[in-house]
SEDRENVEX-662878 format. One record per residue (C-alpha): residue number from 1; residue in three letters; x, y, z negated. Coordinates in steps of 0.001 Angstrom, whole numbers, plus 500000, padded with zeros to 6 digits. Layout:
<sites>
NUM/ALA/X/Y/Z
...
</sites>
This chain:
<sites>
1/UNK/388945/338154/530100
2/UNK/389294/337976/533735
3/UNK/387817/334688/535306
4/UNK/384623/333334/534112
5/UNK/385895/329762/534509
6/UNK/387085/327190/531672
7/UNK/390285/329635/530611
8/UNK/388328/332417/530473
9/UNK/384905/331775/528862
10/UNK/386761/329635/526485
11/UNK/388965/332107/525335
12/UNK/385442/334693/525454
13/UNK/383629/332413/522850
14/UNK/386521/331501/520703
15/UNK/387574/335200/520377
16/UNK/384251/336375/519560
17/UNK/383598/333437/517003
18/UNK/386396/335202/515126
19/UNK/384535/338648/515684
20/UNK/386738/339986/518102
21/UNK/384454/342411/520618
22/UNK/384831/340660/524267
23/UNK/384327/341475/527737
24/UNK/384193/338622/530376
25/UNK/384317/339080/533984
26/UNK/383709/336452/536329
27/UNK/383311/337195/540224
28/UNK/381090/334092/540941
29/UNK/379482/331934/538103
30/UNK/380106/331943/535041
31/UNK/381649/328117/534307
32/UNK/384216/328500/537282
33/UNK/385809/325783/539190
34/UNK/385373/323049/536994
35/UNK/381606/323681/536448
36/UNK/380580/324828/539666
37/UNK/382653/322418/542397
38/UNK/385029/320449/540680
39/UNK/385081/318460/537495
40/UNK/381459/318129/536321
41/UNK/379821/318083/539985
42/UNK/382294/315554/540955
43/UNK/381809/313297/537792
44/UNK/378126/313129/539011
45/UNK/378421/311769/542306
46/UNK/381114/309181/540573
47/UNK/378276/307948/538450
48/UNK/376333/307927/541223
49/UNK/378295/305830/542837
50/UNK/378921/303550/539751
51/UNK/374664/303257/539776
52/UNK/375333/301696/543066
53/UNK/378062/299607/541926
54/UNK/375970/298149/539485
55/UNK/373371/297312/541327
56/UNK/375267/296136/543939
57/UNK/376695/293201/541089
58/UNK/373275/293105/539321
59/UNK/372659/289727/540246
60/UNK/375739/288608/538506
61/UNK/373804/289265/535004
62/UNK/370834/287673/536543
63/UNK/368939/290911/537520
64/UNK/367996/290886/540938
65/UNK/367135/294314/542418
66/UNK/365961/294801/546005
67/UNK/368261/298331/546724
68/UNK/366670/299981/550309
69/UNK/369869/302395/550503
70/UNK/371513/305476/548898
71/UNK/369395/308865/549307
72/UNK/372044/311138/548537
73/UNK/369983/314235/548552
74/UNK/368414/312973/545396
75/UNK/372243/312471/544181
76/UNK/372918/316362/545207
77/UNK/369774/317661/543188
78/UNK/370640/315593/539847
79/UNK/374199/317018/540513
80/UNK/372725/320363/541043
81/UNK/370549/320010/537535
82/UNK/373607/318778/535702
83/UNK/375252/322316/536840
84/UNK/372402/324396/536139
85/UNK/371877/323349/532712
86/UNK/375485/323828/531862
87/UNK/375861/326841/533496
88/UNK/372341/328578/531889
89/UNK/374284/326870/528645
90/UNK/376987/329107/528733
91/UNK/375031/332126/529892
92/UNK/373193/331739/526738
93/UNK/376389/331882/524746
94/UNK/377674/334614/526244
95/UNK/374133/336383/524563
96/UNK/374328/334400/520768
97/UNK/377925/335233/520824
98/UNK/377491/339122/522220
99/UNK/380337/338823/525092
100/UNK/379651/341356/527444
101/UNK/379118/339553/530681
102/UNK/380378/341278/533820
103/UNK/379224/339955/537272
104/UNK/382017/341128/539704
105/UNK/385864/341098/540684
106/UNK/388224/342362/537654
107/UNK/391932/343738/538571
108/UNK/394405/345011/535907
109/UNK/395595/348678/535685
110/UNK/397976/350150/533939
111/UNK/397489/350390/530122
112/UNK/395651/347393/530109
113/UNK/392598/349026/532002
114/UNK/390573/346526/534377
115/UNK/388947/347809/536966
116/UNK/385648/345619/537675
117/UNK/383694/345905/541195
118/UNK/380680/344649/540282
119/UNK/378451/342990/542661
120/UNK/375830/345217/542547
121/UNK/378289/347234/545175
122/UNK/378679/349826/541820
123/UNK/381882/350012/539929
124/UNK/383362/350300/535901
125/UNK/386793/350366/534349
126/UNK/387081/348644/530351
127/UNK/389928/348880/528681
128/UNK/391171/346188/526114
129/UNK/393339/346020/523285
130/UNK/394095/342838/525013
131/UNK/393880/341381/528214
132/UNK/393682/337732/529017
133/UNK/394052/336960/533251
134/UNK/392449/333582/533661
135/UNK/391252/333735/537697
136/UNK/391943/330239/538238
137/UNK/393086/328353/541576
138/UNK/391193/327630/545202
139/UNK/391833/324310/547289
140/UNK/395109/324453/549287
141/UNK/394581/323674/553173
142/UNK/397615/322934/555988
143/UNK/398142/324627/559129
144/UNK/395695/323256/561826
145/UNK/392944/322231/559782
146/UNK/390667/325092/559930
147/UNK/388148/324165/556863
148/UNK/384593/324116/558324
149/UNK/381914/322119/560250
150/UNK/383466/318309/559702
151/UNK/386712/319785/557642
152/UNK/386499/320217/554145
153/UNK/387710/321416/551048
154/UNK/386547/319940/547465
155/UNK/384370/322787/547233
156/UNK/382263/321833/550629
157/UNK/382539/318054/550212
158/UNK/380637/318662/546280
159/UNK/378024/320180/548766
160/UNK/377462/317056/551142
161/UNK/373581/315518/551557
162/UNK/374311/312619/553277
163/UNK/377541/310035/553095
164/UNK/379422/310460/555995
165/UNK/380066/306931/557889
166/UNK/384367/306825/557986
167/UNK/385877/310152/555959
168/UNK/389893/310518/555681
169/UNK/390912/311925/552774
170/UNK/394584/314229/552734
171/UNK/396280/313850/549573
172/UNK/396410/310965/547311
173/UNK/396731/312694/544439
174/UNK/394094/312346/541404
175/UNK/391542/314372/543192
176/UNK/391593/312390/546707
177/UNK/391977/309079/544976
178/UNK/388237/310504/542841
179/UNK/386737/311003/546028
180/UNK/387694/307579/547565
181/UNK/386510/305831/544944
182/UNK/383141/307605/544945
183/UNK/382669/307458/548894
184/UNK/383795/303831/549411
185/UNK/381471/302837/546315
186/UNK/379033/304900/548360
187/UNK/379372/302606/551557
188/UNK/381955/304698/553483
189/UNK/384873/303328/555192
190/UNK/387762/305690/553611
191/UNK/391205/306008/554687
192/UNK/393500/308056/552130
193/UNK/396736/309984/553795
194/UNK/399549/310397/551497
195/UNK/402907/312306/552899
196/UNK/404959/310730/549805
197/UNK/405402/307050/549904
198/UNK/402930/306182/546812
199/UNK/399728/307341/545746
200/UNK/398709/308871/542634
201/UNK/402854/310380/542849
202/UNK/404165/310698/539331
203/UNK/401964/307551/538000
204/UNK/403615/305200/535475
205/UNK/403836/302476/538443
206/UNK/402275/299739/536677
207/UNK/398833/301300/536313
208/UNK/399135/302895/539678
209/UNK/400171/299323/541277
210/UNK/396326/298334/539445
211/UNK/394497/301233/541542
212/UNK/395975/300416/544335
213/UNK/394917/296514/544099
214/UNK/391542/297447/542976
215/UNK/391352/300247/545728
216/UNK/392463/297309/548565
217/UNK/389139/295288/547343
218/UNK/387278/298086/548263
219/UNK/388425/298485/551479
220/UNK/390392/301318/551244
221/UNK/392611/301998/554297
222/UNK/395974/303579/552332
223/UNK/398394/304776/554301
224/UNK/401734/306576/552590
225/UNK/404775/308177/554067
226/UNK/402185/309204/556688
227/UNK/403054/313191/558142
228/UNK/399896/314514/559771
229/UNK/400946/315983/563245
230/UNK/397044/317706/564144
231/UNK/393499/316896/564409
232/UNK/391009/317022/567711
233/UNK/387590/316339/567977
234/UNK/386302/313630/570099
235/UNK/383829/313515/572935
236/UNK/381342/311509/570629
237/UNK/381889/314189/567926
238/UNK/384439/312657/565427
239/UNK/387724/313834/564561
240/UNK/391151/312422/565417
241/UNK/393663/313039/562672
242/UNK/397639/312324/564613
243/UNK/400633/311670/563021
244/UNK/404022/312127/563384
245/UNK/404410/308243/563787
246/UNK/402112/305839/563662
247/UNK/398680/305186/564981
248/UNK/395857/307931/564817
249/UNK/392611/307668/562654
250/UNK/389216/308340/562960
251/UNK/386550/309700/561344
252/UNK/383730/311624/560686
253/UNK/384869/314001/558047
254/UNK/388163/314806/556793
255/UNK/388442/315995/553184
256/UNK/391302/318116/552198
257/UNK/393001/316991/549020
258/UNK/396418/318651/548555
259/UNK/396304/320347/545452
260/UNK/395291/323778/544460
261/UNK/397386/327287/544696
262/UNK/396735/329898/541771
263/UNK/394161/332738/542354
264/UNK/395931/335947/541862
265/UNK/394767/337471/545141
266/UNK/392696/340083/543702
267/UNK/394095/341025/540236
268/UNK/395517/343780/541048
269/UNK/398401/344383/538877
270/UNK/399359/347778/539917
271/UNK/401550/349879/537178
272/UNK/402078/346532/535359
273/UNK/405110/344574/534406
274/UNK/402938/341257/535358
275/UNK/405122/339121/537347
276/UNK/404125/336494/540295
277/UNK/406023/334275/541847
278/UNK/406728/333121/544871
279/UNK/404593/330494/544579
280/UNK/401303/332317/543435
281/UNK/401521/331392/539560
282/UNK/402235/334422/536718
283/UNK/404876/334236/535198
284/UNK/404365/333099/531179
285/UNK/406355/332428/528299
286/UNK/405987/329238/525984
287/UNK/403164/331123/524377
288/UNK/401172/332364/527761
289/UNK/402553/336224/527330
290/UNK/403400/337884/530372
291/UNK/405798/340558/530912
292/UNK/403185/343264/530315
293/UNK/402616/343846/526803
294/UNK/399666/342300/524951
295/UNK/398697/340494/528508
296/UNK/398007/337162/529056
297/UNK/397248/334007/531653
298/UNK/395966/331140/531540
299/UNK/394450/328020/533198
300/UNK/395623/327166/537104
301/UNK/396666/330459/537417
302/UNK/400207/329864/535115
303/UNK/402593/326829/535731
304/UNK/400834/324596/533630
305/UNK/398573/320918/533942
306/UNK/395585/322213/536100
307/UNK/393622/320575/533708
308/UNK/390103/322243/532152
309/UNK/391196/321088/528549
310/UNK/394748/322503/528587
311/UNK/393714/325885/529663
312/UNK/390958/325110/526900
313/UNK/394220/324718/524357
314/UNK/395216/327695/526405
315/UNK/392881/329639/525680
316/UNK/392726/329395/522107
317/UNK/396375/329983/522034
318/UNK/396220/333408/523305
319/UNK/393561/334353/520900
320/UNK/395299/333275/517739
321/UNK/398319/335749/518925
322/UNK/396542/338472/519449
323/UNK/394813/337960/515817
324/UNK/398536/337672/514371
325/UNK/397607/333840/513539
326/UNK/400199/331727/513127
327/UNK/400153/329627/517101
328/UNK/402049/326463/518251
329/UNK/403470/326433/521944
330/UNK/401664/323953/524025
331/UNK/403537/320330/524565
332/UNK/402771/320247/527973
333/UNK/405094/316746/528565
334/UNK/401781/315028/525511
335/UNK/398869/316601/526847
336/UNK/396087/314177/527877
337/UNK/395645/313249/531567
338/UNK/392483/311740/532777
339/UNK/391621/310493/536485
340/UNK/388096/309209/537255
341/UNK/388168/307260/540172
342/UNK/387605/303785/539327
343/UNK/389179/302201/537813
344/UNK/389731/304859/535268
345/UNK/393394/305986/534465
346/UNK/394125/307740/531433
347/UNK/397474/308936/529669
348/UNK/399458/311444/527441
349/UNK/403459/311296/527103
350/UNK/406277/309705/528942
351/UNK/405818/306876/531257
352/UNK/408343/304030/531074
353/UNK/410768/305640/534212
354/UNK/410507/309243/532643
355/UNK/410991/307653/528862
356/UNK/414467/305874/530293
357/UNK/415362/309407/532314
358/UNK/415371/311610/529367
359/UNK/417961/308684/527990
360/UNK/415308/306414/525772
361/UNK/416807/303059/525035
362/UNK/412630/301833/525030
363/UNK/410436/298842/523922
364/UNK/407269/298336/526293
365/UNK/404264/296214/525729
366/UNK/401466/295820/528159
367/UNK/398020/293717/528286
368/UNK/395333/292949/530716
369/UNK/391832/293656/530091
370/UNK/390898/290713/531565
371/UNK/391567/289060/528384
372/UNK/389483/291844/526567
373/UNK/385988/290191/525286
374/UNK/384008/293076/526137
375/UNK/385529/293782/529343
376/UNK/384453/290535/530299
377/UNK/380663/291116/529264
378/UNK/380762/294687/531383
379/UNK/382149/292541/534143
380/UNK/385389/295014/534384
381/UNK/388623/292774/533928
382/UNK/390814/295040/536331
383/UNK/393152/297281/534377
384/UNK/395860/296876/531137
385/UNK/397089/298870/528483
386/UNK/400725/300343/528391
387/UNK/402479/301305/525271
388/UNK/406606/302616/525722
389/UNK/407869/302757/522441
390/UNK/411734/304426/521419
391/UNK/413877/301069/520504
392/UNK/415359/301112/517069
393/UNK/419078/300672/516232
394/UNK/418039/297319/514687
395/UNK/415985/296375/518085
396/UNK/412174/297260/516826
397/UNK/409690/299607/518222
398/UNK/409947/302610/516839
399/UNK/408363/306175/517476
400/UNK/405737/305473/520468
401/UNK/406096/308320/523499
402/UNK/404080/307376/525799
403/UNK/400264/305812/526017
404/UNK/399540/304670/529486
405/UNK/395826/302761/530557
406/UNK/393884/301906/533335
407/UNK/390696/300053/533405
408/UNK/387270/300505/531978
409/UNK/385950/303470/530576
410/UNK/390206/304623/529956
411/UNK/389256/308248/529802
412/UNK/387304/307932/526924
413/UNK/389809/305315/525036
414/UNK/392972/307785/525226
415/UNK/392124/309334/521750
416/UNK/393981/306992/519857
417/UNK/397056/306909/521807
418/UNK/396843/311098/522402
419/UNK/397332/311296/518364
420/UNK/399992/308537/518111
421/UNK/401670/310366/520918
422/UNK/401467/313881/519592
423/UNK/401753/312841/515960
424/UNK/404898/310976/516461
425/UNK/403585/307909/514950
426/UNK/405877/304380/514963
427/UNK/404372/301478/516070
428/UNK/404513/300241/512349
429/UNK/402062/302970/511137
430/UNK/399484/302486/513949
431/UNK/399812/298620/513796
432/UNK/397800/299408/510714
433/UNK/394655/300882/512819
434/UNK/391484/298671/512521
435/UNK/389922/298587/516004
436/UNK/386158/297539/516262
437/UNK/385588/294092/517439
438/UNK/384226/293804/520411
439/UNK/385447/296783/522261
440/UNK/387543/297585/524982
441/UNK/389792/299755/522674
442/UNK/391140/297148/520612
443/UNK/393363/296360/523579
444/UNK/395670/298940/522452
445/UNK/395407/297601/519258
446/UNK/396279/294578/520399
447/UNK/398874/296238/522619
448/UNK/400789/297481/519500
449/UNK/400562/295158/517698
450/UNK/402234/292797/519607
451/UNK/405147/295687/519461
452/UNK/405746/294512/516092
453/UNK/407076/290893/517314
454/UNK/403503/289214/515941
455/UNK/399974/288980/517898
456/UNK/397033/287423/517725
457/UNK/395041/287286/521406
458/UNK/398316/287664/523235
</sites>
């Protein structure tokens, strides 16, 4: 395996659960992108910030608390613990499990040889029965924004001791509305720049429509349909971010959100029939083969969700080919999508537009959680649950296709709906779910049953 981050070390442990011998290869630390300065580091500051949140409304529950201000520096060294431990985790798998662990830079050769610099300044070549290529992605960046000093990417903003004062964040995609969130919680007056005309592009409207409210009561400056002309710094040492129209902002930092390219830079691929194209990803089938024979990708580096858990799915995938096993094509239109800002959003399958697109006559249902019971004990009413349902030729709700929720703790109530989606369930069978009383997931309970044409809180 080439790439040491969730595609890779997934596929490492999987394969050699099955007794497969592995070799893993990883040119940084072992736990990749995700680990290291993306998903887990960022979840920590968002709790963080929720900590401050909290106390901030603590003496709505009665609890007064006398808060003298955010040391992040303590917030960096919990984050920095949380990493550790994970990452000395999976270093200790890579022993129980007896992956050979490579510390360097991999590239293909022909006949499935990889060359590995290792970082010792020494080299070594392995050769595989099979190969999987699983070098992940790095943070794209536009012309004129040199990253450095008061410019940064995801992977210098996870690296931040102090909140800066006013930080503009490029891109208001899931990542950039994450950081908002956290910063503004933080105290920090945010601004988010969005090219496209809506944030969070590609949301079912409805629960993007909630962010956005919930983002305004933070004081989050939004601006969409907003081309970014240059940046200068100022004689007091901020930045000026110009536009094509419109006024100019300010601020202290600017964080770069625009998505991530695929990491093929350095895999050589010399004397093999691995394809790229011209947008940096390698080229796949349904069953992440590429052209070269017994050679696979995964993770950000294939056309695929950038998502830990799918190249996870990935992953396991690849393995269960090259063991002859019998292996299932990924539905990449059901996987489950989480975004952490808050308020959580959470989904898997078609959103209402996309449902009607693909020429779904549909039934939809939606609820608030401010009607939820225990949403009103947390003191989190914002947010609903969205169900889109295929219409029967008698006018029911049929098969469900798409899940859609925003609100309190989303990301970990999507389970329900990620089966009904993927298991093709009607809204008949999973009318028949008990949901525990009080909790915020009986709101999709609720939510379908009211599908059926009978309720009982709504």
């Amino acid at each position: 395996m080439i790439g040491g981050g969730p595609g890779g070390y997934a596929a490492a442990f999987y394969a050699a659960s099955t007794g497969m011998k592995v070799a893993l290869i990883e040119r940084d630390t072992i736990g990749g992108t995700c680990l290291n300065r993306g998903c887990i580091p960022a979840k920590a500051f968002l709790e963080t910030a929720a900590a401050n949140r909290h106390v901030a409304h603590a003496s709505e529950f009665g609890i007064y608390a006398n808060s003298t201000g955010i040391d992040f520096a303590v917030s960096q060294a919990r984050k920095v613990r949380i990493v550790d431990g994970l990452v000395k985790g999976l270093t200790g798998l890579t022993k129980s499990k007896k992956v050979a662990y490579f510390l360097g830079t991999g590239s293909l050769e022909a006949d499935r040889i990889v060359n590995i610099a290792l970082a010792d300044g020494s080299s070594k070549k392995v050769q595989g029965t099979n190969v999987i290529l699983a070098s992940g992605s790095v943070p794209r960046t536009i012309k004129g924004f040199p990253i450095g000093g008061s410019i940064l990417t995801s992977d210098e903003v996870l690296m931040l001791s102090v909140i800066p004062k006013r930080i503009a964040i490029i891109g208001g995609g899931a990542i950039g509305c994450e950081f908002a969130s956290t910063f503004a919680d933080l105290g920090a007056a945010v601004t988010i720049i969005e090219v496209l005309p809506k944030i969070l592009p590609g949301l079912d409207p409805d629960i993007a429509n909630v962010v956005v409210k919930t983002f305004a009561k933070k004081k989050i400056n939004i601006r969409t349909g907003a081309v970014v002309a240059g940046q200068g710094k100022q004689p007091d040492g901020s930045l000026q971010i110009t536009f094509a129209n419109g006024d100019p902002v300010v601020c202290d930092v600017v964080i770069m959100s625009i998505g991530r390219r695929p990491f093929a830079d350095e895999l050589g691929l010399k004397g093999t029939a691995v394809k790229v194209d011209d947008r940096g990803f390698v080229d796949v089938d349904g069953y992440c083969r590429t052209n070269e024979p017994n050679v696979f990708a995964i993770g950000d580096l294939i056309n695929s969700p950038q998502l830990a858990h799918v190249a996870y799915a990935e992953a396991i995938l690849a393995v269960k080919l090259m063991r002859g096993e019998n292996a299932t094509p990924i539905s990449y239109d059901r996987v489950p999508w989480a975004i952490y800002c808050h308020p959580e959003v959470a989904w898997a399958g078609l959103s209402e537009e996309q449902a009607r697109a693909a020429g779904h006559d549909v039934v939809v249902a939606k609820h608030q959680f401010r009607a939820n019971s225990r949403a009103m004990i947390l003191g989190e009413t914002d947010g609903l649950v969205k169900v889109i349902a295929k219409k029967n030729s008698d006018g029911s709700a049929g098969q469900v296709l798409g899940v859609h929720m925003v609100g309190p703790w989303v990301t970990e109530q999507l389970a329900a709906g990620y089966l009904a989606v993927n298991w093709e369930a009607s809204v008949e069978e999973i009318a028949e779910f008990i949901m525990p009383h009080p909790s915020l997931s009986e709101l999709f309970g609720e939510t379908v049953i009211s599908l059926t044409g009978r309720s009982i809180n709504a």
